[in-house]
C-alpha positions, -999 to 999 in steps of 0.1 A, spaced: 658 -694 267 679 -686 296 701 -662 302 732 -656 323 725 -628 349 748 -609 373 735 -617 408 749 -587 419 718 -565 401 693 -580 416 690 -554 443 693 -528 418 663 -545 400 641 -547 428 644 -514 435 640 -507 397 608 -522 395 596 -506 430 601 -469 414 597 -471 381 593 -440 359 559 -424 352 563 -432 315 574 -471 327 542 -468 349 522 -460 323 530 -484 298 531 -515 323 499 -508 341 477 -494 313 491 -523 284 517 -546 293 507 -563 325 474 -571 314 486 -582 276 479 -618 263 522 -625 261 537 -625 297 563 -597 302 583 -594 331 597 -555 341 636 -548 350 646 -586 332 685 -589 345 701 -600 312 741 -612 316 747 -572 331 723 -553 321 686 -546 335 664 -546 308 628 -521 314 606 -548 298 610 -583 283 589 -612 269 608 -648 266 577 -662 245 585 -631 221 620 -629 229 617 -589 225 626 -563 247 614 -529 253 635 -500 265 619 -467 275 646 -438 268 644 -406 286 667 -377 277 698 -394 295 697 -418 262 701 -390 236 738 -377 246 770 -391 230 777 -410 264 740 -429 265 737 -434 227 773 -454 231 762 -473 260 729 -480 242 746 -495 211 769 -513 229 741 -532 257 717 -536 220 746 -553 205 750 -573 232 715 -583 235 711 -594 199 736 -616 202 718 -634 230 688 -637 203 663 -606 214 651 -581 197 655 -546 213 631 -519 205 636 -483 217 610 -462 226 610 -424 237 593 -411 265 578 -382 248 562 -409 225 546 -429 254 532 -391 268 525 -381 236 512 -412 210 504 -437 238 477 -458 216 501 -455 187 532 -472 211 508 -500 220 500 -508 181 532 -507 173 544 -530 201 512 -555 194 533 -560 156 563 -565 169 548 -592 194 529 -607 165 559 -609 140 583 -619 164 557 -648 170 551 -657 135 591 -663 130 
């Protein structure tokens, strides 16, 4: 599917994807960018830039550091997942101290959600 973007973030993206966190870093190069469904980093989705996303899947990751866990970026965050799901994807949230602290247990857990959301 195809979705709407804001042209205006694509700057924003670019530089996104040119420093990405450690914890982005680490999951991209050591499990998504080599993984058997193609995902693309910083998707711009209608007006928001999403961390990771997979079309065939239509699932996206987002990798939340502490900024996320306030009442300002829980709001935002259940506003732009709301949004999302109504384009048809699937958001999954996933800490930063888990991907430093359960890395092999992320990457299972991500390889079901892939699977299921394929099997639908």
């Amino acid at each position: 599917m195809k979705y709407n973007h804001n042209k205006s973030l694509v700057k924003i993206g670019r530089i996104l994807r040119k420093n990405m966190t450690k914890e982005e870093r680490h999951l991209w190069y050591d499990f998504l960018r080599e993984y058997s469904v193609r995902f693309i980093r910083q998707k711009i989705i209608g007006n928001y830039i999403v961390d990771f996303y997979c079309a065939k899947a239509n699932l996206i990751i987002e990798l939340d550091g502490s900024q996320h866990y306030d009442e300002i970026g829980i709001n935002k965050d259940i506003e732009r997942t709301k949004y999302l799901e109504r384009q048809g994807l699937k958001v999954i949230r996933i800490s930063n101290n888990e991907i430093n602290n359960n890395f092999r247990g992320v990457c299972e857990f991500i390889d079901r959600e892939i699977q299921q959301s394929l099997h639908r």
